[in-house]
N, C-alpha and C positions, 0 to 999 in steps of 0.2 A: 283112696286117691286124694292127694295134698289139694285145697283150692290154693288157687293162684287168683289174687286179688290185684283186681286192674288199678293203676297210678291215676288218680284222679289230675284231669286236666286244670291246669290254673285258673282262679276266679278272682277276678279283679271289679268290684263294687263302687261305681263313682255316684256320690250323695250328696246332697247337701242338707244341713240340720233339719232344715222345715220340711221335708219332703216325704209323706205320709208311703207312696208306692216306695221307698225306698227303704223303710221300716217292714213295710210287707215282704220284700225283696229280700232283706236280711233274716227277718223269720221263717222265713221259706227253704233256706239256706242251711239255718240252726236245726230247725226241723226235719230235715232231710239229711243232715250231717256230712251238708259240702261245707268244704274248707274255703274259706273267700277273705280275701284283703280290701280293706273299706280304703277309698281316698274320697276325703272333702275337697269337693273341688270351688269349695268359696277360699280353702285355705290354701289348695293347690289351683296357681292361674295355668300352669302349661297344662296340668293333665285337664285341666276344662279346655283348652284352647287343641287338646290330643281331639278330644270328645267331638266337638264340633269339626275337626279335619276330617272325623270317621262320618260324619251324615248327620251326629245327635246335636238334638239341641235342646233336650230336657234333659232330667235324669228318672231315674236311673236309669243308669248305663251299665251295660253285664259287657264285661272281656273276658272271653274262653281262652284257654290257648294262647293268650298272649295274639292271636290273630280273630279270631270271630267276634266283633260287635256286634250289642242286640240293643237298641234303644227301645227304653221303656221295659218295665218289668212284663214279659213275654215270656210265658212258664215252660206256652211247648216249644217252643225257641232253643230256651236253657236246657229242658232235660234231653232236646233231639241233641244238642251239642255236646252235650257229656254225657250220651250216650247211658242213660237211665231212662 
């Protein structure tokens, strides 16, 4: 029987350079081999000004789905939302 391999939900990584949980957040990521798109948000001012619409006011900031915010690197958060 063929597996049928699930479409991984979008991961969207908001960071800023200095940000040690955000480094962990991406290795977390590499390691587990989710796909995630980083935005700096010292370089992007709307997607920090998105960030703080959703409730955050650190980073990192995890977007599932284009709709599930998780401020702060929150593991079982992430892997309950993509369902790993």
């Amino acid at each position: 029987m063929k597996e049928i391999k699930k479409r991984q939900k979008s991961v969207v990584l908001f960071t800023t350079p200095s940000c040690v949980w955000c480094t962990r957040a991406k290795s977390y990521f590499r390691q587990n081999g989710i796909k995630f798109k980083t935005i700096d948000i010292t370089k992007d001012k709307k997607a920090g000004e998105d960030c703080v619409k959703h409730g955050c006011r650190g980073v990192p900031i995890v977007l599932i789905g284009g709709s599930r915010w998780i401020c702060g690197f929150d593991q079982a958060k992430i892997e309950k939302s993509l369902g790993i």
